[in-house]
N, C-alpha and C positions, 0 to 999 in steps of 0.2 A: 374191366379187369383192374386189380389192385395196382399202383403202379409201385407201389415198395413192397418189391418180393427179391429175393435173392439171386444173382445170375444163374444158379447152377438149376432154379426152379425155370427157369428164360429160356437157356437154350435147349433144353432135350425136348421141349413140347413142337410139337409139330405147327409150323408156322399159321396156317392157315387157323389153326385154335387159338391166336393170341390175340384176338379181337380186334385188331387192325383194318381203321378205314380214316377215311378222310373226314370226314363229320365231327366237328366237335375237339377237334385237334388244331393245334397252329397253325395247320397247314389252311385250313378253311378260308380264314380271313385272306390270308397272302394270295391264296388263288382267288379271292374274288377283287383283289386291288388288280390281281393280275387280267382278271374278265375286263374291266373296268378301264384297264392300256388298251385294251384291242379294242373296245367300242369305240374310246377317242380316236383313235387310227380308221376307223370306216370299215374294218375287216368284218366280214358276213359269217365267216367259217365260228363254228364255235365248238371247239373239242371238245372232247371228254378226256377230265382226269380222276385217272386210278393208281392206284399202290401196285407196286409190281417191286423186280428184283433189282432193276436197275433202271436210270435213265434212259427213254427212248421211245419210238414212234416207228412200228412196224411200218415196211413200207406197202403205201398204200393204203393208209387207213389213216384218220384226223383224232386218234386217240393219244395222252399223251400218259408215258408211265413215269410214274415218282417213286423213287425207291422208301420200301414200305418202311425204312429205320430213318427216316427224317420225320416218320408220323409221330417217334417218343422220343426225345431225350435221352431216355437209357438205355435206349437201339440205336440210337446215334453214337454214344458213348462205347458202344459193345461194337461197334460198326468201326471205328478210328482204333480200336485198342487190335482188334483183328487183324484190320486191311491196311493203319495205315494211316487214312484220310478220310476225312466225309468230301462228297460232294453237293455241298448248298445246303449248310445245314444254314446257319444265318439267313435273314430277312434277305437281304442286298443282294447274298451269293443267290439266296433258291431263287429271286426273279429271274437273278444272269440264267441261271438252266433252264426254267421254263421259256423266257425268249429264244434261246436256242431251239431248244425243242418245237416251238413254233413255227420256227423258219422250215422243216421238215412238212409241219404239217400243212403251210400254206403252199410249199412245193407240192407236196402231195394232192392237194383239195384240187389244184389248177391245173394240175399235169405239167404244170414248167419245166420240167427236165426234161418234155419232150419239144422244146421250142430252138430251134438255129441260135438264135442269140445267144440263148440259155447257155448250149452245148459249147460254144466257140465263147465265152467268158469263163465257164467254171470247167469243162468236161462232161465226156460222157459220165454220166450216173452210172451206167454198165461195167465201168471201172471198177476191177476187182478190192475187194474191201478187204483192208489189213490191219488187225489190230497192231502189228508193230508197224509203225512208221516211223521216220527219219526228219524231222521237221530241220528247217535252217531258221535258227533264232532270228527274230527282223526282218526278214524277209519282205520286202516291200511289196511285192504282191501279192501278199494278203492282209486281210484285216485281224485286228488281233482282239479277242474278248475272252473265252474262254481259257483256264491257264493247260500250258503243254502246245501252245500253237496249233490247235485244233481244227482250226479251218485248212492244215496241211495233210490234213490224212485221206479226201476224198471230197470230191467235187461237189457230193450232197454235203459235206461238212462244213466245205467253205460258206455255200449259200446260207446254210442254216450261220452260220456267224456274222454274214452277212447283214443277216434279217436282224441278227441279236443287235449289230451295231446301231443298224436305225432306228429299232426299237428303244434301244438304251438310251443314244440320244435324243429321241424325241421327247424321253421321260424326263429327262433330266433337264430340257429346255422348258417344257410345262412347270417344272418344280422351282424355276428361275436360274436355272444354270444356264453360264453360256456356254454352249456344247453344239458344235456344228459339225460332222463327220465329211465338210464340204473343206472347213478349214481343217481337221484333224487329219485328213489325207490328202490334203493339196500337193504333198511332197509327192506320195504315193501314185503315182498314175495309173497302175494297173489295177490296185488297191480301192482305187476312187471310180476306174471306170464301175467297177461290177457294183457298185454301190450304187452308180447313176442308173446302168442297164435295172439291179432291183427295182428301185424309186418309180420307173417308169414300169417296170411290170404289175408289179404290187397297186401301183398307180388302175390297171388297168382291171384288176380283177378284185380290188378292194370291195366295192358294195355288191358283189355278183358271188349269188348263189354258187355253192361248192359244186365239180364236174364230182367228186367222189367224197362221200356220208359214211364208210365203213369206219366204225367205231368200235371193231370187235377189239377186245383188250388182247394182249399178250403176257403169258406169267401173271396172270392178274393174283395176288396173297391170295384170293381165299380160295384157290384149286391146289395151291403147293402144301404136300403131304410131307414134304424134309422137314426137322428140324433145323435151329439155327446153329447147330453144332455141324450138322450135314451141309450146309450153305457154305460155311465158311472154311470146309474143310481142304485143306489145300492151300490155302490164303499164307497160313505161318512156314510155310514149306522155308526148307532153308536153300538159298543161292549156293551154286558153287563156291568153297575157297577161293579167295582171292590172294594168292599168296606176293609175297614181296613187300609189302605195306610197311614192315617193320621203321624202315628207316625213314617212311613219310611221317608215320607218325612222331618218332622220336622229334624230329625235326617240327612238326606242328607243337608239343610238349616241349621245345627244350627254353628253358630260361633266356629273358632278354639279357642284353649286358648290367642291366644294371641287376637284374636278382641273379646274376651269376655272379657279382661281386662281395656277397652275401646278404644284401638285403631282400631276403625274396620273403622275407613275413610268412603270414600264413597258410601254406601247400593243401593244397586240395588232389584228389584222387582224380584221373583223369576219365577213367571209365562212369562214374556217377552222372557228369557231363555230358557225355555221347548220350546217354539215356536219357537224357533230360532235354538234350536238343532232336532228338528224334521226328517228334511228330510235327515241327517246324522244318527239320528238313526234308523230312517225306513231301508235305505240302507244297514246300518254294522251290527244290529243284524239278518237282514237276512241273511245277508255273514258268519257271523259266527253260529247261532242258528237254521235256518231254520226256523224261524216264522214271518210268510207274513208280509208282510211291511203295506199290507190292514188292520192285526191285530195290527202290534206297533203305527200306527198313530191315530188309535181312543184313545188307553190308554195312549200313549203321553199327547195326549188333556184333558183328563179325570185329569191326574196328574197335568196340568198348572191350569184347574178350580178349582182344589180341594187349588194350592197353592195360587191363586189370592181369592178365597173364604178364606181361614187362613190370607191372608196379609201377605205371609211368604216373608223373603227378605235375604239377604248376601251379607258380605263384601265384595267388589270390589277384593280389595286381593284375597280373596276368591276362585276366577270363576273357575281356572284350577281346583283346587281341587271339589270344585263343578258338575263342567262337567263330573270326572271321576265318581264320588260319584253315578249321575244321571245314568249314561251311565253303573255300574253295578247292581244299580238298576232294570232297565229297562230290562236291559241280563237275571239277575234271573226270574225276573217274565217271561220272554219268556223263557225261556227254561222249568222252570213248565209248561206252558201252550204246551210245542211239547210234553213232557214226558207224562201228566198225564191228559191232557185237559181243565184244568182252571188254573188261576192264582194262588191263593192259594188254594193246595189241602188238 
């Protein structure tokens, strides 16, 4: 398929028509460095990776799905202007996901979730699965890779971050870094036991044939008949109002003393800026807050309309100071909304 056609020719076709697969795409090479970390590691198991709608590894099966708009460029592109965020579009990031992803499926292959240890370091796996969760930033008892503190949403999530950590580091030790997850969590005690308890399981079932080979894909691109207009419909939805904002903002916009003496030079419009910090802040208060990038990009936009509705504007000089002003702005209000469920409570 052409890759320079026009979006409006992209999204009405039904996805499964857009020729999407793994072969011969960027993604090729990466999963085969990535084949290539698990043979160093001794691991037997050997996935299967497919295009699907999202990251993820039904349970009970050793198949691993990659979401099908990191196979182009201008689905990744059309994927970030939609939602928000990509997840792993970069070399660096898509390993961190596939490691992840891994850790699921080396649980899965060995049945570890059903082992005593298992259970009494991460949880039961039978724990109900929530996409909202409530993560506490730092948390020493867990290990941290994934961004949004990922390992706190559910006890197959920790482990899968788990696996990612010693994965990561083992990579990064082969590559000449010094990286020890022995020194990186020494503070950590709870953090480090489940890293020891893994080492030693992992340790146990590393060259041993898989208890479970089911490789049946899920959502696999080329069975979905929506288009990519159908896919992502919902995604732009707008958040409740959040009313009251007026005088945080003023107060983020308002001139330091020295451009309120009248040197403030050349004024820029305040709302061009919110739009232009958007998909950095969708990305980094997820990394650090845990609040969907689906959720910071409606109130982004909410905050630019509210400052192009005031005419708010700042001094040129200004901007670094500004950017930070916005960017804790933004953090507060999402961390209300993971703790307590609305912005202001």
């Amino acid at each position: 398929m052409d890759g320079a056609f026009h979006e409006a020719h992209l999204v009405a076709r039904p996805i499964r028509e857009l020729g999407l697969g793994i072969a011969g795409t960027r993604l090729e090479p990466l999963i085969a460095e990535f084949r290539g970390e698990l043979r160093a590691r001794g691991l037997a198991v050997a996935p299967r990776f497919y295009l699907s709608t999202e990251w993820g590894v039904s349970f009970g099966t050793i198949a691993i799905g990659i979401p099908f708009y990191l196979a182009r460029p201008e689905l990744a592109e059309l994927h970030a202007a939609r939602t928000g965020m990509v997840e792993g579009f970069d070399a660096a990031e898509l390993l961190r996901y596939l490691r992840h992803e891994m850790g699921h499926v080396v649980n899965y292959a060995y049945r570890l979730y059903e082992r005593r240890e298992w259970v009494q370091a991460f949880g039961a796996i039978t724990q109900p699965y929530v996409e909202e969760y409530r993560p506490q930033p730092f948390s020493r008892r867990f290990v941290r890779h994934l961004p949004g503190w990922y390992a706190q949403k559910h006890p197959d999530e920790d482990w899968a971050e788990t696996f990612a950590v010693w994965m990561t580091t083992a990579s990064a030790v082969r590559a000449g870094a010094h990286v020890d997850w022995r020194v990186e969590y020494a503070d950590r005690p709870t953090a480090l036991g489940k890293l020891i308890l893994f080492a030693k399981l992992v340790g146990e079932v590393a060259g041993r044939a898989p208890l479970v080979t089911d490789d049946a894909p899920d959502e696999e691109i080329g069975s979905l008949g929506m288009s990519l207009d159908d896919f992502y419909r919902g995604w732009d939805a707008r958040a409740a109002e959040v009313p009251g904002l007026d005088g945080s903002l003023r107060a983020v916009f308002a001139p330091t003393s020295a451009t309120a003496r009248g040197h403030a030079g050349e004024l820029r419009a305040a709302a061009p800026l919110l739009k232009r910090l958007e998909p950095t802040l969708c990305t980094e208060v997820f990394r650090w807050t845990g609040h969907f990038p689906e959720r910071t990009r409606p109130l982004v936009r909410q905050l630019a309309e509210r400052a192009a509705a005031m005419a708010l504007d700042f001094a040129a000089a200004d901007e670094p100071r500004v950017i930070v002003a916005l960017t804790a702005l933004v953090t507060a209000l999402a961390m209300n909304h993971v703790h307590h469920g609305s912005y202001l409570p």
